[in-house]
C-alpha beads as a LAMMPS data file, in Angstrom:
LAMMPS data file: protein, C-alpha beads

350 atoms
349 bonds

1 atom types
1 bond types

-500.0 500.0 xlo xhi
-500.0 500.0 ylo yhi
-500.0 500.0 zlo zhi

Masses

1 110.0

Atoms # bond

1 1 1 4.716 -9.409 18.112
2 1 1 1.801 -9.430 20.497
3 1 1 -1.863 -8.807 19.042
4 1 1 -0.996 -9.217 15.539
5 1 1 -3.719 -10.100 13.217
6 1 1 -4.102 -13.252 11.692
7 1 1 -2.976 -13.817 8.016
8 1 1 -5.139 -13.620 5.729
9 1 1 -6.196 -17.595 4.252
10 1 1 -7.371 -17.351 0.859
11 1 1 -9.924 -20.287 0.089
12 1 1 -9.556 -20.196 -3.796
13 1 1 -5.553 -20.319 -4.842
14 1 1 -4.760 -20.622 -8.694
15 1 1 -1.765 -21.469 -9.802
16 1 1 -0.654 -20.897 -13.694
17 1 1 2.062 -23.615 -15.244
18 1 1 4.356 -20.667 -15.852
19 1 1 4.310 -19.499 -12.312
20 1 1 5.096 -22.477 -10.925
21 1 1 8.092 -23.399 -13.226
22 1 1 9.860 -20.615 -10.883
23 1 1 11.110 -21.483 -7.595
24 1 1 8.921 -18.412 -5.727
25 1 1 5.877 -19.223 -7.167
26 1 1 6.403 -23.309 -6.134
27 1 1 6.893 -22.200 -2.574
28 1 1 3.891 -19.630 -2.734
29 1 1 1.613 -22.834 -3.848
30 1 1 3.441 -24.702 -0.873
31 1 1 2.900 -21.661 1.917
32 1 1 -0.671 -21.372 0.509
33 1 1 -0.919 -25.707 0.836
34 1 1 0.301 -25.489 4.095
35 1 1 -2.465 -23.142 5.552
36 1 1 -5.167 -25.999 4.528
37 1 1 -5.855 -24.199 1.232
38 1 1 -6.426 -26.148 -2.423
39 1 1 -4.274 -25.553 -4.806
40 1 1 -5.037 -25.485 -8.036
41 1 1 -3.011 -25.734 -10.630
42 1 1 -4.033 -24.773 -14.080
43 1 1 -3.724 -26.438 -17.129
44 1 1 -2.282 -23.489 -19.294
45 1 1 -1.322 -19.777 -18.047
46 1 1 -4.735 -18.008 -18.826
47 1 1 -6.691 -17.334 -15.786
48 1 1 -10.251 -18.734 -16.705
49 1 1 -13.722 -18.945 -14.851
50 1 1 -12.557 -16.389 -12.289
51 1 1 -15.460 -15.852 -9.711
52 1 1 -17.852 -12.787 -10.500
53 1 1 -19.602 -12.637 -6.960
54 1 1 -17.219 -10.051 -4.972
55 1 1 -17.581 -11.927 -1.671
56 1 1 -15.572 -15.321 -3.512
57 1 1 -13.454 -12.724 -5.763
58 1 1 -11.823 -11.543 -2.758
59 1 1 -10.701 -15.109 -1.168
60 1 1 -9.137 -15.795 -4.432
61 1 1 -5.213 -15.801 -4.736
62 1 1 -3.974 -16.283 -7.852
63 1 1 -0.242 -17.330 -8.477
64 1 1 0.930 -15.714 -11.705
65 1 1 4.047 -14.023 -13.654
66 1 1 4.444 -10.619 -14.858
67 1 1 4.482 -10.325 -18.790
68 1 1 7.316 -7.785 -19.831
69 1 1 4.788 -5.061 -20.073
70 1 1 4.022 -5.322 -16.464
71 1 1 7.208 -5.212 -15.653
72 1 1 8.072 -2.142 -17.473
73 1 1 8.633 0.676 -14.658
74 1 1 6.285 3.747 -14.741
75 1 1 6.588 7.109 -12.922
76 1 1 4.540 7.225 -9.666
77 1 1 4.834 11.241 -8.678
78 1 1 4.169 12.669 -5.973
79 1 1 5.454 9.364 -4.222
80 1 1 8.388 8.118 -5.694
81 1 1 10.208 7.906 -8.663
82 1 1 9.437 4.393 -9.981
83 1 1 6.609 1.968 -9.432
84 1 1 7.203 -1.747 -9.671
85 1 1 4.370 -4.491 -8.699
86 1 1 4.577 -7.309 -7.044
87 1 1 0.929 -8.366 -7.298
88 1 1 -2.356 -6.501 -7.514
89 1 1 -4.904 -7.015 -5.635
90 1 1 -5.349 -6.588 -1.571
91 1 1 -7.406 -8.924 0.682
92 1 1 -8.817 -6.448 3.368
93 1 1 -12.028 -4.514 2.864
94 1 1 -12.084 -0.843 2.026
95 1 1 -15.028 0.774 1.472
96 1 1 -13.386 3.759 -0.178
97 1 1 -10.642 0.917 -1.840
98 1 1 -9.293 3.191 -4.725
99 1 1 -7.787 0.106 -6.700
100 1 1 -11.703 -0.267 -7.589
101 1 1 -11.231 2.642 -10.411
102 1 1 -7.670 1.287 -10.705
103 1 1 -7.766 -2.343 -11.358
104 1 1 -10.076 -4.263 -14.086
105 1 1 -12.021 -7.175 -13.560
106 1 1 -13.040 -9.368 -10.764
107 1 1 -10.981 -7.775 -7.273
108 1 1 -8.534 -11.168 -7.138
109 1 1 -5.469 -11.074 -5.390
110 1 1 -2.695 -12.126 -8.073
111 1 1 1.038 -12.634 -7.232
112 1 1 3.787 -12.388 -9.351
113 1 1 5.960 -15.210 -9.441
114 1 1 8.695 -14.046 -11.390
115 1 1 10.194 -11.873 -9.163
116 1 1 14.010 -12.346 -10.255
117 1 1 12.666 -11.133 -13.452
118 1 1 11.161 -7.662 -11.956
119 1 1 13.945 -6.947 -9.686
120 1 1 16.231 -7.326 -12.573
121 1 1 14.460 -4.318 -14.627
122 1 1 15.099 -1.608 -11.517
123 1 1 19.402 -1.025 -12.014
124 1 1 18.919 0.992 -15.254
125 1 1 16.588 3.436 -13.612
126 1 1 18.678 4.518 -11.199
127 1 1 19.231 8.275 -11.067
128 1 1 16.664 8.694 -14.281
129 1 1 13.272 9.620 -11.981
130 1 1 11.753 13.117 -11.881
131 1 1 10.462 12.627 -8.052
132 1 1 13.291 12.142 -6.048
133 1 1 15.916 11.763 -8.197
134 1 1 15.291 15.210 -9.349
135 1 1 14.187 16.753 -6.223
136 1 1 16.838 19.044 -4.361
137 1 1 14.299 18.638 -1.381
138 1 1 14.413 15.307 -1.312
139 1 1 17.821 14.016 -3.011
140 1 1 18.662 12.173 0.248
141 1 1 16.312 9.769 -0.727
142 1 1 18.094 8.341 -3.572
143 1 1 16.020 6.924 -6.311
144 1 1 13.205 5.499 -4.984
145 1 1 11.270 2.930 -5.963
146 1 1 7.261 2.058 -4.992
147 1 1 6.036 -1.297 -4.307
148 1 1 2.566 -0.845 -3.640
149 1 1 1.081 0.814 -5.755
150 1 1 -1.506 -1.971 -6.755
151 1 1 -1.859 -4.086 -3.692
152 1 1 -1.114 -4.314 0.374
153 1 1 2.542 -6.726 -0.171
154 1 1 2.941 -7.058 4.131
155 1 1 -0.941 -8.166 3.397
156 1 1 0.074 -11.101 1.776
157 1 1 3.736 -11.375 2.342
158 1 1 3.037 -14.703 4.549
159 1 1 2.080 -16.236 1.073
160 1 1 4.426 -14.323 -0.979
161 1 1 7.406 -14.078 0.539
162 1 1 8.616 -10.857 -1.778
163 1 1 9.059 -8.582 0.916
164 1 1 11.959 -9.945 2.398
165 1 1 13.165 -10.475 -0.867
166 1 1 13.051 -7.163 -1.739
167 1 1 14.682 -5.882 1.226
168 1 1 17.716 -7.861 1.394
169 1 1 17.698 -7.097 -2.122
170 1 1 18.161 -3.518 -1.255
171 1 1 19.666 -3.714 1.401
172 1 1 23.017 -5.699 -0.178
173 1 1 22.409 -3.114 -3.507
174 1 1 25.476 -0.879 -2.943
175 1 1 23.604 2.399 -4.451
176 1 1 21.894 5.382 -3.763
177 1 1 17.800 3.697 -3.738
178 1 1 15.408 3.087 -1.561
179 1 1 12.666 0.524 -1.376
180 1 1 9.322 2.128 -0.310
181 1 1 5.638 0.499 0.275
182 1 1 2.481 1.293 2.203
183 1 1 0.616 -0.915 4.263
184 1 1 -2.355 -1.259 6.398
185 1 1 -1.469 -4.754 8.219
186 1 1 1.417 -5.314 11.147
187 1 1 3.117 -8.833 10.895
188 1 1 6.415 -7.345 10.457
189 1 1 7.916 -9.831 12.830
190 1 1 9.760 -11.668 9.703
191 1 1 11.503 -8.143 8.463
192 1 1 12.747 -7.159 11.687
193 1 1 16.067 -8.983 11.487
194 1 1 16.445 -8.419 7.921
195 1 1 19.604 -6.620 6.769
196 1 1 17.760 -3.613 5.370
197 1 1 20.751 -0.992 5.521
198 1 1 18.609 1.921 5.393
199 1 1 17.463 1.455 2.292
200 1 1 13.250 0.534 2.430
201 1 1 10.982 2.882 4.340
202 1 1 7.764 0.861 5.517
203 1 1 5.123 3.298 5.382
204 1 1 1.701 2.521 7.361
205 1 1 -1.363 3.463 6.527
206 1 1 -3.408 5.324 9.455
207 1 1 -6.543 7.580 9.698
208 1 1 -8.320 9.159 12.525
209 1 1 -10.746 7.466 14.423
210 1 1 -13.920 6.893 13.096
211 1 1 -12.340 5.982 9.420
212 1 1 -11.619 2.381 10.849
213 1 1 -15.606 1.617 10.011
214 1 1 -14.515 2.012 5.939
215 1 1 -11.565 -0.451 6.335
216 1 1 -12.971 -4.307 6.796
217 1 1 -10.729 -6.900 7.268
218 1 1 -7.156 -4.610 8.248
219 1 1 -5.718 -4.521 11.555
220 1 1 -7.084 -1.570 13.990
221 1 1 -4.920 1.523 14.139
222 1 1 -3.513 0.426 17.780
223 1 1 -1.958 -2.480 16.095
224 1 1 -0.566 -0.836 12.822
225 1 1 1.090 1.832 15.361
226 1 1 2.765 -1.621 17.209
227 1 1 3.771 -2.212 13.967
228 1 1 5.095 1.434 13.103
229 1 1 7.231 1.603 16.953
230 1 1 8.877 -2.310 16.176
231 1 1 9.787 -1.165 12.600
232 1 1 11.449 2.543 13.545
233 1 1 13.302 -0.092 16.327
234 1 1 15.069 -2.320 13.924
235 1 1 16.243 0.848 12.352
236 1 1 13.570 1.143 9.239
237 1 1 13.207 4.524 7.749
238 1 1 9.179 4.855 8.445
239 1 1 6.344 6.854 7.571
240 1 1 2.466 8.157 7.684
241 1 1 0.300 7.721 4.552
242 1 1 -2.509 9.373 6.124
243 1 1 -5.016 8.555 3.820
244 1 1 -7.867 8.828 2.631
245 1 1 -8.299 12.252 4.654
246 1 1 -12.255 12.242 5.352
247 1 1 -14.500 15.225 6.663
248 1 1 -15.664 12.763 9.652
249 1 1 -17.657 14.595 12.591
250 1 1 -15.091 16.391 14.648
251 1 1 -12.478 15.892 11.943
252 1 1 -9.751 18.272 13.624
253 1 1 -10.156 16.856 17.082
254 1 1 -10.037 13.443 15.241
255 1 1 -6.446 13.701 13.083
256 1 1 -4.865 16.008 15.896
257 1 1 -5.867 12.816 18.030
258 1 1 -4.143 10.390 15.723
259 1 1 -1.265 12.519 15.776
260 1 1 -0.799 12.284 19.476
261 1 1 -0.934 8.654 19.161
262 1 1 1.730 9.043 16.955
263 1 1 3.970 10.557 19.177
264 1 1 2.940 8.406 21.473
265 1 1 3.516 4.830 19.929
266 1 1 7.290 6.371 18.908
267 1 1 8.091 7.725 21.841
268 1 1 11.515 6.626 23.445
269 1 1 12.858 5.220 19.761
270 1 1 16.308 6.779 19.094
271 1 1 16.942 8.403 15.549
272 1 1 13.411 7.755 14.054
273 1 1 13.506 9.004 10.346
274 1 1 9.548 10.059 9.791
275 1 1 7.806 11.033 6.727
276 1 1 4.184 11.828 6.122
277 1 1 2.062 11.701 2.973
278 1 1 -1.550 13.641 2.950
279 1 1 -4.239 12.467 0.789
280 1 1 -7.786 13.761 0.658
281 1 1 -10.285 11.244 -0.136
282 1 1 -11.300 11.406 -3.474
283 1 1 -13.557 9.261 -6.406
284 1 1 -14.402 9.033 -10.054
285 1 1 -17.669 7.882 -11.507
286 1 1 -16.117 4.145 -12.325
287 1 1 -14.882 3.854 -8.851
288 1 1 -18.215 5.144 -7.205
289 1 1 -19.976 2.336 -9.224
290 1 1 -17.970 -0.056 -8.391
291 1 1 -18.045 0.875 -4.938
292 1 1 -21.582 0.994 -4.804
293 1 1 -21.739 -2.795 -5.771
294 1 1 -19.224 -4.067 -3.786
295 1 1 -20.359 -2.335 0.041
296 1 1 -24.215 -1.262 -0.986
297 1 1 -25.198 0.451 2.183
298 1 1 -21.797 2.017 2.644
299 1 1 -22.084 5.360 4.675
300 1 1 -18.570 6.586 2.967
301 1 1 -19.965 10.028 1.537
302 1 1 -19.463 10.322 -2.299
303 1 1 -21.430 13.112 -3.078
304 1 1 -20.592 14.994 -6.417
305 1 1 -22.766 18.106 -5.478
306 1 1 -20.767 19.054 -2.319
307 1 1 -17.347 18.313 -4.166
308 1 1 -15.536 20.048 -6.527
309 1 1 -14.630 18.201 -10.339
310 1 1 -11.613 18.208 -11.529
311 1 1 -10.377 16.536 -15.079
312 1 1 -6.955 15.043 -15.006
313 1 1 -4.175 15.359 -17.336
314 1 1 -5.305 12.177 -18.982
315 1 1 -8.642 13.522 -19.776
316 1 1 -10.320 11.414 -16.992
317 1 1 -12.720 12.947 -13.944
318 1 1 -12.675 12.543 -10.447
319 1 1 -14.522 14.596 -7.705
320 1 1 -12.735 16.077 -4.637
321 1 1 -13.281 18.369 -1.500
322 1 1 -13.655 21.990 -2.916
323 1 1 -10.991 24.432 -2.439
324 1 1 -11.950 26.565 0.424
325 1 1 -12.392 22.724 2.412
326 1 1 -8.824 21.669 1.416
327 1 1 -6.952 24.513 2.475
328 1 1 -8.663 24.607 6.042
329 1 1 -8.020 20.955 6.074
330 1 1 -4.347 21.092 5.054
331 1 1 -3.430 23.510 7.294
332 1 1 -5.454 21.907 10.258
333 1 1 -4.143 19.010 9.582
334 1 1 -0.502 19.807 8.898
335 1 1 -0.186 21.813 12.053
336 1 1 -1.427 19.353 13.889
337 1 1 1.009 16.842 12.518
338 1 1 3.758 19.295 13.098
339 1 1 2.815 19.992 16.726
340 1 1 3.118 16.056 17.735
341 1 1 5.827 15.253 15.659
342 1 1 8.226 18.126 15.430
343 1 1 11.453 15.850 13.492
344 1 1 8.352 14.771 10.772
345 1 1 8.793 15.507 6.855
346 1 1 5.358 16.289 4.979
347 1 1 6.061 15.194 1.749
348 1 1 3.301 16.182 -0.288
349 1 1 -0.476 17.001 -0.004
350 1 1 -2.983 16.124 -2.534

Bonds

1 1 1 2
2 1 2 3
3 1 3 4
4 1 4 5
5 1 5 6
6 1 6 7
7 1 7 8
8 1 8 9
9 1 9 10
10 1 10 11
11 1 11 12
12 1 12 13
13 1 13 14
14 1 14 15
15 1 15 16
16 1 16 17
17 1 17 18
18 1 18 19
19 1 19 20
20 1 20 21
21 1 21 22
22 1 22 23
23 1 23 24
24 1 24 25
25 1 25 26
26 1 26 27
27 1 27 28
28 1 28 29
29 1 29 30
30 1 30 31
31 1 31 32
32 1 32 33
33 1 33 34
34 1 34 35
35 1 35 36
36 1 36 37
37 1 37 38
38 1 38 39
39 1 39 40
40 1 40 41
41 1 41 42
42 1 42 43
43 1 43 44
44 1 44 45
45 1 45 46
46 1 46 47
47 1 47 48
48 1 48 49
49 1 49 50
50 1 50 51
51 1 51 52
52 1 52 53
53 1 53 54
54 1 54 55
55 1 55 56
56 1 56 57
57 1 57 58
58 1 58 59
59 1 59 60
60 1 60 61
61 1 61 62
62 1 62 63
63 1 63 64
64 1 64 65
65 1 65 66
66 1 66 67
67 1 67 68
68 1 68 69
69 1 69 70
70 1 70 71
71 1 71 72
72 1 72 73
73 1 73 74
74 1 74 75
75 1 75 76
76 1 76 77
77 1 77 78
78 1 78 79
79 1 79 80
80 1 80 81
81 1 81 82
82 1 82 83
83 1 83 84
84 1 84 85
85 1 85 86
86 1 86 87
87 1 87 88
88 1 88 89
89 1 89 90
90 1 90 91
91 1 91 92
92 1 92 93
93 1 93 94
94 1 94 95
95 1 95 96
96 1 96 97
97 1 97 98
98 1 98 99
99 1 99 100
100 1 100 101
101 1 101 102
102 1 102 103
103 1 103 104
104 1 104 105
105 1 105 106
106 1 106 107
107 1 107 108
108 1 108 109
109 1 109 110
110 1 110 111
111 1 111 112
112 1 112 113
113 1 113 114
114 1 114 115
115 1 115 116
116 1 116 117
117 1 117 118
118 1 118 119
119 1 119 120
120 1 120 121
121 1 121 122
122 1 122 123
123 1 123 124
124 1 124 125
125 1 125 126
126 1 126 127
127 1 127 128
128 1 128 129
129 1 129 130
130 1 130 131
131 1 131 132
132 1 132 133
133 1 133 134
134 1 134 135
135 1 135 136
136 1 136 137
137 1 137 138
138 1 138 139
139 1 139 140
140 1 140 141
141 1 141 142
142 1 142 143
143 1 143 144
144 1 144 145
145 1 145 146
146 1 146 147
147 1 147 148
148 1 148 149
149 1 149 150
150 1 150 151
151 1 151 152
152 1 152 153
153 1 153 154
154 1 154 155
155 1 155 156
156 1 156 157
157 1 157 158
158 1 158 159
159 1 159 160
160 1 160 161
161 1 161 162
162 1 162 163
163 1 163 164
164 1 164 165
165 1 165 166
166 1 166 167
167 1 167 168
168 1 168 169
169 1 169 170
170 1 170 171
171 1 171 172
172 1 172 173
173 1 173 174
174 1 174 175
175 1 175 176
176 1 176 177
177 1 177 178
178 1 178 179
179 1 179 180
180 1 180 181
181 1 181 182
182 1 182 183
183 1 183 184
184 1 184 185
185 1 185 186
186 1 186 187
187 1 187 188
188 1 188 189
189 1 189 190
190 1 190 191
191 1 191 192
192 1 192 193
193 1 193 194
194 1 194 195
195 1 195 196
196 1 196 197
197 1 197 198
198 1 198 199
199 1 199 200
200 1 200 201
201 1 201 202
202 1 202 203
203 1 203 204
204 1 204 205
205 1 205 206
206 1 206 207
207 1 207 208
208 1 208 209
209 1 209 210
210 1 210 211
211 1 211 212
212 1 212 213
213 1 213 214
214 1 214 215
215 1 215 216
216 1 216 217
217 1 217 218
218 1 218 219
219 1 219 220
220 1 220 221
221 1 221 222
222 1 222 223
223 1 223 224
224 1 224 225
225 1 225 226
226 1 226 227
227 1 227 228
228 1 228 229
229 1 229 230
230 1 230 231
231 1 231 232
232 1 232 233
233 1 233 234
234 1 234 235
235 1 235 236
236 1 236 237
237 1 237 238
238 1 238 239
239 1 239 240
240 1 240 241
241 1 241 242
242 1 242 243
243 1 243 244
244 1 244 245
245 1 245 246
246 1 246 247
247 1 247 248
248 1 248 249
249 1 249 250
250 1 250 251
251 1 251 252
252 1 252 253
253 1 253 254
254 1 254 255
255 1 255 256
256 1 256 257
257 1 257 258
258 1 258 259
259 1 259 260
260 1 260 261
261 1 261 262
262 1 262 263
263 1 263 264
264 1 264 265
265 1 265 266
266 1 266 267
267 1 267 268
268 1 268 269
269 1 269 270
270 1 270 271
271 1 271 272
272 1 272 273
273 1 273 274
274 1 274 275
275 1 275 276
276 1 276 277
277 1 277 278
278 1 278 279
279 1 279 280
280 1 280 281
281 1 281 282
282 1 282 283
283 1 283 284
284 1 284 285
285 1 285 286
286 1 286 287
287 1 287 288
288 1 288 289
289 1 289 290
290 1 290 291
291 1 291 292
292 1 292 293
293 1 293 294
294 1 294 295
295 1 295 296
296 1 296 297
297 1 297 298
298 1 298 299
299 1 299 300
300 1 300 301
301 1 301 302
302 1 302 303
303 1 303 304
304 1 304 305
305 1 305 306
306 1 306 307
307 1 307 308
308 1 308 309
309 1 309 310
310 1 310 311
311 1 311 312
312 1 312 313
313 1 313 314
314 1 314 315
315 1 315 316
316 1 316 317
317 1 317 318
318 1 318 319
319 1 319 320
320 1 320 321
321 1 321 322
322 1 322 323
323 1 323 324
324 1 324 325
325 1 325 326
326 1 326 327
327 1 327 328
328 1 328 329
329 1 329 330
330 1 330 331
331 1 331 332
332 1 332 333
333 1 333 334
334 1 334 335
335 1 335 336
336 1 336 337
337 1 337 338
338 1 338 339
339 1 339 340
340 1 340 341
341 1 341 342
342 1 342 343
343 1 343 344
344 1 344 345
345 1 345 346
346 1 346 347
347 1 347 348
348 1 348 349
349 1 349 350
C-alpha cells in the first residue's frame, strides 16, 4: 500500500527462556533479528534491569508469555464483551496515551508468546458476555472479543505476527464471534488476503485535525483513512474510535471535517459495515503525573478546575468535560457523523 509508514524497529529486544521455547516467540526474536536489532536472550523468565529513562523504555520490546492470570478474560463494556491481550505496551507517542494510568512500570512494549495458550481460553466464553452477547441492539455482533485493550497489535504486528493469527483463527471458528481491535497505524497489506469471513472488525483510530500534534510517532490521519478504504475493500467489518474527543479551537468545524473525510476515503466501496465509538478525553491524577514526565511541555489541556470529577465504581477518580460541554459536544458531534455517513452505527458515547 502506497505511503505506509515504516515499522516501528525497536533497539532493545528481550527475550525470556520461556518465550522462546514456543514456536511464535522464536520467530518474533528472528523478525526482530532480521530488522538489524540485538536480541537478547535472558537467562531466566524475570524481566530485570528494564530501562527507567522513558525515551529507551519505549524502544524496548520485550518477548514474553502470559501467566494464566493474564490470560484470564475480563469484561471490557461499553466495547465488547471480552478482552484478551496480546501484549501491552504501544510504540507511538501519545501525549494524552491513557495506558499511562493503565499500565505499571517502565512504558515497554511486551509480547506474548504463548499465543496458542490465549486463544485456547476464548471457546468457553462464547455467548456468556453482558455487552453484546446480551445486547438486543447489537446481537448481530455475536460475542465479541477485544484485542487491544493494552497495546496498538497492527503497531507491532510486523514483529508479532498475532494478527493474522488471530484472524484466520476467527475466521475458520464456525461460531457466532467476532474479533475486534483498534489501531492508529496502516500496514494492513499482510491481512488483506486473509480469510477473515466476517468475523474481525479493524477499527482505526482518527481525530480531527489539530489532535495529530498529541500523537508522536503514528501514521497521519490521511494514511490511517488509506488504511480504513483497503480494509472495508477486502470485505472487513470496520469502524471509527474517535477518540480522545478534545475541545480544540474550532472543534465542530474540526470533527464535522473529519467526518467528510470519512465519507470521502469510503466512497465507491460496496456494502461497507461502519461503526463508530465516541470518547471524550479524559485523565486521573496518576495518569496526569505520568504524563507530565513523559511529554513536559505538552500543550494537551488537563485542567481539573474547568472539568468536572467523577469517582468510578471502583472507588478511583478521573476528571472529565462537565455536563453542559458533553451534551453540546455529543450532539455536535453525532450529527455531524450522521450527516456524512448516513449507513454508520454509533455505538456508544462516553
Amino acid at each position: 500500500m502506497p505511503g505506509v509508514r515504516q515499522p516501528w524497529i525497536p533497539k532493545f529486544v528481550l527475550a525470556t527462556p520461556a518465550a522462546l521455547a514456543w514456536p511464535e516467540g522464536a520467530a518474533m526474536a528472528e523478525r526482530a533479528a532480521a530488522l538489524g536489532t540485538e536480541v537478547v536472550r535472558l537467562k531466566s523468565d524475570r524481566l530485570s534491569g528494564l530501562p527507567d529513562q522513558y525515551r529507551d523504555a519505549k524502544r524496548t520490546f520485550a518477548i514474553v508469555t502470559a501467566s494464566p492470570s493474564r490470560r484470564r478474560l475480563q469484561p471490557i463494556p461499553p466495547s465488547a464483551d471480552w478482552r484478551f491481550d496480546l501484549a501491552e505496551g504501544c510504540p507511538a507517542h501519545c501525549s494524552y496515551c491513557y495506558l499511562a494510568g493503565s499500565l505499571a512500570g517502565p512504558p515497554i512494549v511486551r509480547a506474548y508468546a504463548n499465543l496458542p495458550e490465549i486463544l485456547a481460553e476464548l471457546p468457553a466464553a462464547v455467548g456468556h458476555g453482558r455487552v453484546t452477547s446480551a445486547s438486543s441492539a447489537r446481537a448481530s455482533e455475536g460475542t465479541t472479543f477485544e484485542c487491544s485493550c493494552y497495546t496498538d497489535p497492527l503497531a507491532i504486528e510486523h514483529l508479532t505476527g498475532h494478527l493474522a493469527t488471530s484472524i484466520a483463527h476467527f475466521g475458520a471458528w464456525d461460531a457466532d464471534v467476532q474479533l475486534r481491535f483498534t489501531t492508529k497505524f496502516d500496514a494492513v497489506g499482510p491481512l488483506l488476503g486473509l480469510r477473515h469471513q466476517g468475523r474481525t472488525r479493524m477499527r482505526f483510530s482518527v481525530n480531527a485535525a489539530g489532535a495529530e500534534r498529541h500523537e508522536g510517532g503514528a501514521p497521519r490521519m490521511a494514511q490511517r483513512l488509506a488504511a480504513l478504504r483497503a480494509v472495508a475493500q477486502a470485505g472487513y467489518k470496520v469502524g471509527l474510535t474517535v477518540a480522545p474527543i478534545l475541545r480544540l479551537p474550532g472543534w465542530q468545524d474540526a470533527y464535522d471535517r473529519l467526518f467528510a473525510d470519512v465519507a470521502a476515503a469510503l466512497d465507491g466501496v460496496d456494502g461497507v459495515d461502519l461503526t463508530a465509538e465516541l470518547i471524550t478525553h479524559r485523565f486521573t491524577p496518576k495518569s496526569r503525573e505520568v504524563l507530565a514526565k513523559w511529554y513536559p511541555g505538552s500543550a494537551l489541556e488537563m485542567d481539573e478546575a474547568v472539568r468536572s470529577r467523577k469517582t468510578t465504581k471502583f472507588g478511583s477518580v478521573k476528571y472529565v468535560f462537565p455536563k453542559e460541554e458533553m451534551t453540546a459536544m455529543r450532539a455536535a458531534i453525532e450529527g455531524s457523523l450522521t450527516r456524512h455517513l448516513a449507513g454508520v452505527r454509533v455505538l456508544y458515547w462516553t
